[in-house]
N, C-alpha and C positions, 0 to 999 in steps of 0.2 A: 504494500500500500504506500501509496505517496506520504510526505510528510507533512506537516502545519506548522507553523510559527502562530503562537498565541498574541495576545494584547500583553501580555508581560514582557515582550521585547521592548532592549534598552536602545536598540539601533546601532550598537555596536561594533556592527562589521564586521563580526569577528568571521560567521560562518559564508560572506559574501566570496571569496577567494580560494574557502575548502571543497567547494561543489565542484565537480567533477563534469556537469552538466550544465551548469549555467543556468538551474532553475530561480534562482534566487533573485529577489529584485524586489526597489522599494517598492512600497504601495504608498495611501494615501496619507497614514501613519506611523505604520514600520513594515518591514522587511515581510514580503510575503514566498510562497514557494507555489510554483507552477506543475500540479499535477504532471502534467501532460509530459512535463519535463525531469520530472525525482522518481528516479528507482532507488533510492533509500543507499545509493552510494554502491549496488548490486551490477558487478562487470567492471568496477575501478577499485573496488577497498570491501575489507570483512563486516567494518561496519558504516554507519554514514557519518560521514566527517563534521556536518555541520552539528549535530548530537553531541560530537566528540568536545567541539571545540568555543559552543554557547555558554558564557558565562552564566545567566539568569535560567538555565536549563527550560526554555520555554519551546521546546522544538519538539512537539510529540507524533504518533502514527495520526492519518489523518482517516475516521474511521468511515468517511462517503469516497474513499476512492482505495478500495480493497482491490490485493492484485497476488498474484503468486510469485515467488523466486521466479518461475520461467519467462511470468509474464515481462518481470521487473528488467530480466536479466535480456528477453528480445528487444524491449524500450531500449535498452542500454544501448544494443549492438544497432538500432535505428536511427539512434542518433547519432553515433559515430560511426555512421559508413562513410 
């Protein structure tokens, strides 16, 4: 499943840089993450980087866009052909 950034982000930056996909991008208040574009860091790294490296840990499963390893891990290879 893709990931979410909550309203507890500090806007930090920190996780802008670790995305492997380039999902990440301001919104209208803080940092939001592009479904379409997060496989949870599956086809670049064991775990997802932005998780890894969110100070206010505000970066959880996002639970309307459910997806499998295979799924996550085809998105992966789609967007890096």
């Amino acid at each position: 499943m893709a990931l979410l950034i909550t309203d507890d982000c500090t806007n930090c930056d920190a996780c802008v840089p670790e995305c492997p996909n380039t999902a990440i991008t301001m919104g209208d208040e803080f940092y939001e993450i592009d479904p379409d574009k997060c496989t949870e860091c599956v086809g670049a790294f064991d775990e997802p980087q932005c998780m890894e490296v969110c100070p206010p840990e505000c970066i959880l499963p996002d639970p309307e866009h459910e997806e499998t390893q295979e799924q996550l891990q085809a998105k992966y290879k789609a967007l890096h052909v």
